[in-house]
N, C-alpha and C positions, 0 to 999 in steps of 0.2 A: 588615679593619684589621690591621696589622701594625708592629712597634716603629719598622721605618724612615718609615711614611709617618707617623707621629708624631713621628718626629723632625725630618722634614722642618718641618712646621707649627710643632713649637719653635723653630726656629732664623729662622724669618721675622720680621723686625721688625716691630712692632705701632704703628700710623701713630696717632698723636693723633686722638679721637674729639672731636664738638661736636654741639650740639645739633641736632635736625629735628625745625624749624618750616616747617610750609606747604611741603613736602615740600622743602627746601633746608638745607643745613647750616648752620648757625649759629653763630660764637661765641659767647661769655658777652659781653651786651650794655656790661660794665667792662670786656673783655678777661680777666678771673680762670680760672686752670685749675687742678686738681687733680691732683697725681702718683696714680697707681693701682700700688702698692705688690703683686707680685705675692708670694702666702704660702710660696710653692716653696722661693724664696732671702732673702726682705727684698728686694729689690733693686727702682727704677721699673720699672714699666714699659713705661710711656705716660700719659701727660695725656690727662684730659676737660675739658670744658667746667664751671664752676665757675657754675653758675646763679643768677641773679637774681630779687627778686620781679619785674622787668619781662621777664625771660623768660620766666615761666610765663606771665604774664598774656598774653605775646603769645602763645605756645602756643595758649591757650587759649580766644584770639580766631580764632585758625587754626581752629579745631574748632570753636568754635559757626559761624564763617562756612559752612566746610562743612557742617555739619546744614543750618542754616537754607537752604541753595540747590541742595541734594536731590543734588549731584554723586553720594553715595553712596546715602544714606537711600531717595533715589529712584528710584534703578537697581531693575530686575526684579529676584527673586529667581533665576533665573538666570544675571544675569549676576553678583552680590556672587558668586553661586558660583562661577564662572570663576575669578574673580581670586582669591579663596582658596585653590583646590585648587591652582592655579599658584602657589599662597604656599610650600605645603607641600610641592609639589614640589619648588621651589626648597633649602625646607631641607633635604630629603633629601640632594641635590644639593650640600650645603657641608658635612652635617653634620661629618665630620673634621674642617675647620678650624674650625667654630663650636663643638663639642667642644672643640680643645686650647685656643683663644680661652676660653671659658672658665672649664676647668682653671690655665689659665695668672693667671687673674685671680682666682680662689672656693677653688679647692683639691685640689677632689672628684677621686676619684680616676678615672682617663682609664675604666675598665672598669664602672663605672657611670656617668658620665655622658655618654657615648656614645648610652645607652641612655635615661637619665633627661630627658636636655635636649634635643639636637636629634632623637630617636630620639620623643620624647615628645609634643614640640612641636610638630611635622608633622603625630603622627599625631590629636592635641586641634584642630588647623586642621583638616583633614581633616573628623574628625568633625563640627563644626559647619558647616562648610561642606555636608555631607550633610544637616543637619538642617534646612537655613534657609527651605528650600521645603516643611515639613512640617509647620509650625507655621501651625495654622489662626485663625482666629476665630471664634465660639461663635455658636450661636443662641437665644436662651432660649426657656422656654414659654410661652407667655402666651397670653391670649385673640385668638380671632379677628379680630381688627380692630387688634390692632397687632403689629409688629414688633421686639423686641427682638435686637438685635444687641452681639457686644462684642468690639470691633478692640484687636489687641494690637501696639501702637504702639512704636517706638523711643524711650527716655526723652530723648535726646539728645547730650550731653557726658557722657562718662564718664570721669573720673579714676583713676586706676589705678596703685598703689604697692608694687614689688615688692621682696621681699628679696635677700637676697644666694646663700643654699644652694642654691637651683635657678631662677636667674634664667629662664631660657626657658622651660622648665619651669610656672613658676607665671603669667609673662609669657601664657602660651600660655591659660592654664586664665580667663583673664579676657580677654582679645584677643580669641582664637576665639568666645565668645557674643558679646560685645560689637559684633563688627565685624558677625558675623552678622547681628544685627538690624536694621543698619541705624545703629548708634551711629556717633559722629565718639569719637574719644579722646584724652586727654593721658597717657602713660607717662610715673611716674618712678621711673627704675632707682634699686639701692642703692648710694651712693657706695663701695662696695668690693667691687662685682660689677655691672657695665654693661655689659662690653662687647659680650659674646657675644648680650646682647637689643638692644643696638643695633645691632649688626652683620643683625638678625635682621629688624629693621624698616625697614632699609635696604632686604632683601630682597623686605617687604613693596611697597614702592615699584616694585622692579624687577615685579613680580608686576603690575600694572596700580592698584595702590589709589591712588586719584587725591591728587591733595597736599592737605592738611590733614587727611586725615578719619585719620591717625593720626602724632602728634606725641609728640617725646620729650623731656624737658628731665632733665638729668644735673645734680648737688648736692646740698647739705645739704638733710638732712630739716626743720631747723630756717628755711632758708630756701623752697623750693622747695615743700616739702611744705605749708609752714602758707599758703604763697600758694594754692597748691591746695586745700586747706581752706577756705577764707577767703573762695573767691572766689564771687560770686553768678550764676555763671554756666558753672559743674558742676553736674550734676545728679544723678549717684553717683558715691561715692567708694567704691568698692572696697581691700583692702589686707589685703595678709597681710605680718604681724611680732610685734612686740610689743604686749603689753597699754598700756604705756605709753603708743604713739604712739596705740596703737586709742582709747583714751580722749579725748587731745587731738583726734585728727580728730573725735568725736562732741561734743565743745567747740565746735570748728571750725566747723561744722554748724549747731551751734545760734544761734551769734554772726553766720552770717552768714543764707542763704534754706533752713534746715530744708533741706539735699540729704541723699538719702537716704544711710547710711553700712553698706557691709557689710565684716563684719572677722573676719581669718582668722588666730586670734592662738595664742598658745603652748600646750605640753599638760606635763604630767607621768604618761605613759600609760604603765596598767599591766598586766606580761606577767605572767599567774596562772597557773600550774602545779601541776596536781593530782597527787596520789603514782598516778594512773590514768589518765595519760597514756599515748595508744595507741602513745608513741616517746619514751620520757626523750633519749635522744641527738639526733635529730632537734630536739628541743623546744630541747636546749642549744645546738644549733650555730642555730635561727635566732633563739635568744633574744639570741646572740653577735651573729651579723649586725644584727638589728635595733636594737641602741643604738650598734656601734661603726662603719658604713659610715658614710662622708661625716664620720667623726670627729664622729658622736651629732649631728651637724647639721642635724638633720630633727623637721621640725615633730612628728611622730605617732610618734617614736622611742618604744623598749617603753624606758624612762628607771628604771622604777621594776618591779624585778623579785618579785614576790610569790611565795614556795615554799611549799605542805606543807611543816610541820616534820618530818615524818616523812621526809621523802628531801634536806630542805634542806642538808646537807654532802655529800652525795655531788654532786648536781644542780650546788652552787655549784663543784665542782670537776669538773665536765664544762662549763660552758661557759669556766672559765679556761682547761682544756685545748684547747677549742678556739676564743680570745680569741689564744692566744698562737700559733699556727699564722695568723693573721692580719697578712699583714705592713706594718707604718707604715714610708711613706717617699713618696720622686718618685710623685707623682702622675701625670705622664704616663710610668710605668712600667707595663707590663703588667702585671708580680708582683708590683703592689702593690695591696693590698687596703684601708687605708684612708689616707688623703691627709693633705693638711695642714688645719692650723685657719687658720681663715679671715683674721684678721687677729691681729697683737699682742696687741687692745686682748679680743679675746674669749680668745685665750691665757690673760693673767693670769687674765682672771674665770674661767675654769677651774681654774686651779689654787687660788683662791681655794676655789672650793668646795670642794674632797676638802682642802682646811687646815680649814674652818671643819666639814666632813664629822666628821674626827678629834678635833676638840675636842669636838664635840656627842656621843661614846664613839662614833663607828663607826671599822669596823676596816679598815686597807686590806689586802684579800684580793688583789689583783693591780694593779701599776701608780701613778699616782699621781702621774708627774712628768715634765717637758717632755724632749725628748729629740732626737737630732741638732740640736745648736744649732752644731754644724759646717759645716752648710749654711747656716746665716741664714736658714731660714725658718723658719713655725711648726708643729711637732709635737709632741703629745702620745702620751703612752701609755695604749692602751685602760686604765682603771680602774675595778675591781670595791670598790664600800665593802660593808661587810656589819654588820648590826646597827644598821639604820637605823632609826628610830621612826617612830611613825605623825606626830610633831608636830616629826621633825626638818625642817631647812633643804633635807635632798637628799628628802627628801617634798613637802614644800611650793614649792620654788623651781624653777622650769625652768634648769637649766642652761646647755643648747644645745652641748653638746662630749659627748667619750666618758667619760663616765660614769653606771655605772651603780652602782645603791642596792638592798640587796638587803632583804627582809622578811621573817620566816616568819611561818605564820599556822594557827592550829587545825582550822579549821572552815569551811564555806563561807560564810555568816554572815558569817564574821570575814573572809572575802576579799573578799567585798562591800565591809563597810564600810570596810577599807583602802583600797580602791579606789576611794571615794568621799570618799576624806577630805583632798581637796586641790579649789581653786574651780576646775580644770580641767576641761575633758568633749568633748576631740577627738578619743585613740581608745584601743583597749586590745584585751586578747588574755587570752583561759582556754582550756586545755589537758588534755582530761577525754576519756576514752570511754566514760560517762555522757551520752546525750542529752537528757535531762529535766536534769540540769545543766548543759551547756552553754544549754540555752534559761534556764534559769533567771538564768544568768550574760549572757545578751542584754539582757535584762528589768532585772535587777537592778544593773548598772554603765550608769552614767549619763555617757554617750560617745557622741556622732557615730559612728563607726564601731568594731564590735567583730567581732574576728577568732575565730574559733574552730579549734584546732588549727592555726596559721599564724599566719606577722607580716606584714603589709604584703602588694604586690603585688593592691591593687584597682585596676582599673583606670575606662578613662572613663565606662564603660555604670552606674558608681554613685557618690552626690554624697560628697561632702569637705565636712564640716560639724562646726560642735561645739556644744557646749553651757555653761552657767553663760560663765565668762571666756575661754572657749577660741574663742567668737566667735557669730557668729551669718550664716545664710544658707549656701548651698552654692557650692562649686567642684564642676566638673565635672557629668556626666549630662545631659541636658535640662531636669532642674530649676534647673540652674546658669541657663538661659536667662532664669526670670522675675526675678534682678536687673534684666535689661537689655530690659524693656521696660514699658510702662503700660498700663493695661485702660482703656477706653474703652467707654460704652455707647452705644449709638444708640437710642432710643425714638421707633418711628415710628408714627401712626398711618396707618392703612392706608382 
């Protein structure tokens, strides 16, 4: 990868997206399209398809038709594996342009998400693809004369709603089991990050997956989304975002045939740092990376920085030292380190916080305000608040932009309870060369995944899950599999 052939795929015009259903593109069944407002400059960039509740439903009819007539569900396990691994070949194969695509549309900066989305996305197809003929069915014990058996079956239609921060990415981490098993699907991307997963499932098609058994409908979450919910003929709703929607879909659910609902929702996750840290520097620069890449736009971002009071000024002035060698700008620029914020409308609410941050007595230690508004897009400046309370608003509230919140703390104890003192629990990180404290710090922070000496960087071979409001079930791993199927017994007498 190199800045020309980046710029090359910048300069390509970006052709109006529409829906696929029943493996054909579709318009919005009123005609209605939606400008996709790229974050780089403010400027269109392209129109999608502006969905209806009669589009989803048709979607939707597309994918149960497919289950019910085994075009997928009943192909050998060998052959869904063909067609996947040819899925992921294919991304490999596009990733630049499904990269700057998009960059072009979300923000992220080109040198992670290279990496993150179609680098990720390929290799989560991949992997389930490898897994799909591995996944057995049980025998039980029982007495001689009968036979218990238990087939683990494709639940059927799976609904599937993704965010905007890493749309292939999180696209991939619910497709790849999903399709695996033997599911038919309905994707629906975030109206302010589509394209690059559409463009993705286009792929899919070229790869041999027969039409219907994965369909996309682009829109409002308020339209599309609640059709999806609603409808008695999904079977699981999967979804990573907000607490908000996560709530309504499980509304959704109940209003309509009880489908099952798994939800992968926000975090306020805490990076703990003991004064006996085997690297204070090291700890600082990935304390930095870990809230300020993707401009803090990351589900399991370390959001909420926890110090020993004992090293807490020097510490908070190593990672602004290296916060500010970090450089905000063009995202499809190599030497740039973190990108644009996603849209306007999460812009303000960012700046909302570090205002409401300041009135509640914290102090801003670095940054604090929007910046290159020369370009017309959206950028913020990584910001450091410091003197944040266990009951303030940058404690308790997810953000979802760069900023972080910084805390000192006495005692281990007392990092604990910090660290449990918001209804989050999707992930976190302590920083000790103490073993018996780091486990004890496993044990005692109630989080889906907890890091020890390190931020981030788990990869597929373990699940993505949270806890209290932060969601429930896993992304990723093999365990990710048993969303997307049902257990079935056979009792036979023999």
């Amino acid at each position: 990868m190199d800045q020309q052939q980046i710029d090359t795929f910048r300069a390509q015009p970006v052709s109006a997206f529409s829906h696929l259903i029943d493996g054909k593109h579709v318009p919005a069944s009123d005609g209605g399209t939606m400008d996709i407002i790229s974050p780089i400059d403010g400027q269109v960039l392209t129109t999608t398809a502006k969905g209806t509740t009669a589009d989803m439903e048709a979607a939707i009819a597309s994918a149960r038709a497919a289950f019910e007539d085994g075009r997928w569900a009943g192909q050998p396990p060998a052959a869904r594996k063909k067609v996947l691994l040819k899925w992921a070949d294919l991304i490999e194969a596009n990733a630049l342009e499904l990269a700057v695509l998009g960059v072009r549309d979300n923000g992220t900066e080109i040198g992670m998400a290279i990496k993150a989305e179609p680098g990720s996305a390929a290799g989560t197809i991949r992997y389930y693809a490898e897994a799909l003929d591995k996944i057995y069915g049980e025998i039980a014990p029982t007495s001689s004369d009968i036979l218990g058996m238990i087939h683990k079956e494709p639940v059927g239609v799976v609904g599937a709603i993704i965010p905007w921060n890493f749309p292939m990415m999180i696209g991939a981490w619910k497709l790849g089991p999903a399709l695996a098993m033997g599911n038919s699907v309905v994707l629906k991307p975030s109206e302010t990050a589509s394209l690059s997963l559409m463009r993705m499932c286009e792929l899919a098609l070229e790869a041999g997956l027969p039409s219907g058994v994965l369909n996309a409908v682009t829109g409002e979450g308020k339209v599309v989304g609640e059709a999806m919910g609603l409808s008695m003929d999904v079977d699981v709703i999967v979804f990573t975002g907000s607490g908000g929607t996560g709530r309504r879909l499980m509304e959704y659910a109940a209003r309509s045939n009880m489908k099952r609902v798994y939800l992968e929702l926000g975090g306020k996750s805490p990076n703990i740092v003991f004064a006996d840290a085997p690297n204070l520097d090291e700890a600082a620069q990935v304390a930095a990376g870990g809230i300020f890449r993707n401009s803090g736009q990351v589900c399991v971002a370390g959001s909420r920085l926890l110090v020993e009071a004992s090293i807490h000024d020097d510490f908070v002035a190593a990672v602004a030292k290296a916060t500010v060698q970090m450089r905000v700008g063009d995202p499809l620029s190599m030497e740039t380190h973190i990108g644009a914020v996603n849209s306007e409308v999460q812009l303000k609410a960012n700046l909302r916080f570090v205002k409401t941050a300041t009135s509640e007595g914290g102090k801003i230690a670095l940054g604090g305000t929007q910046i290159l508004q020369e370009t017309g897009g959206y950028y913020m400046e990584p910001t450091i608040v410091t003197g944040v309370t266990r009951d303030a608003t940058l404690t308790q509230k997810e953000v979802f932009g760069p900023v972080l919140g910084v805390t000192p703390f006495e005692t281990e104890a007392k990092a604990i309870a910090l660290a449990n003192a918001t209804v989050y629990g999707l992930a976190g990180a302590a920083w000790t060369s103490n073993l018996g404290r780091a486990h004890r710090m496993i044990r005692g922070v109630r989080t889906g995944v907890m890091h020890i000496n390190t931020y981030g960087g788990a990869d597929g071979t373990v699940p993505l899950g949270g806890v209290g409001q932060s969601g429930n079930g896993s992304d990723k791993s093999l365990h990710a599999i048993e969303k997307y199927v049902s257990l079935k017994t056979a009792w036979i007498k023999l």
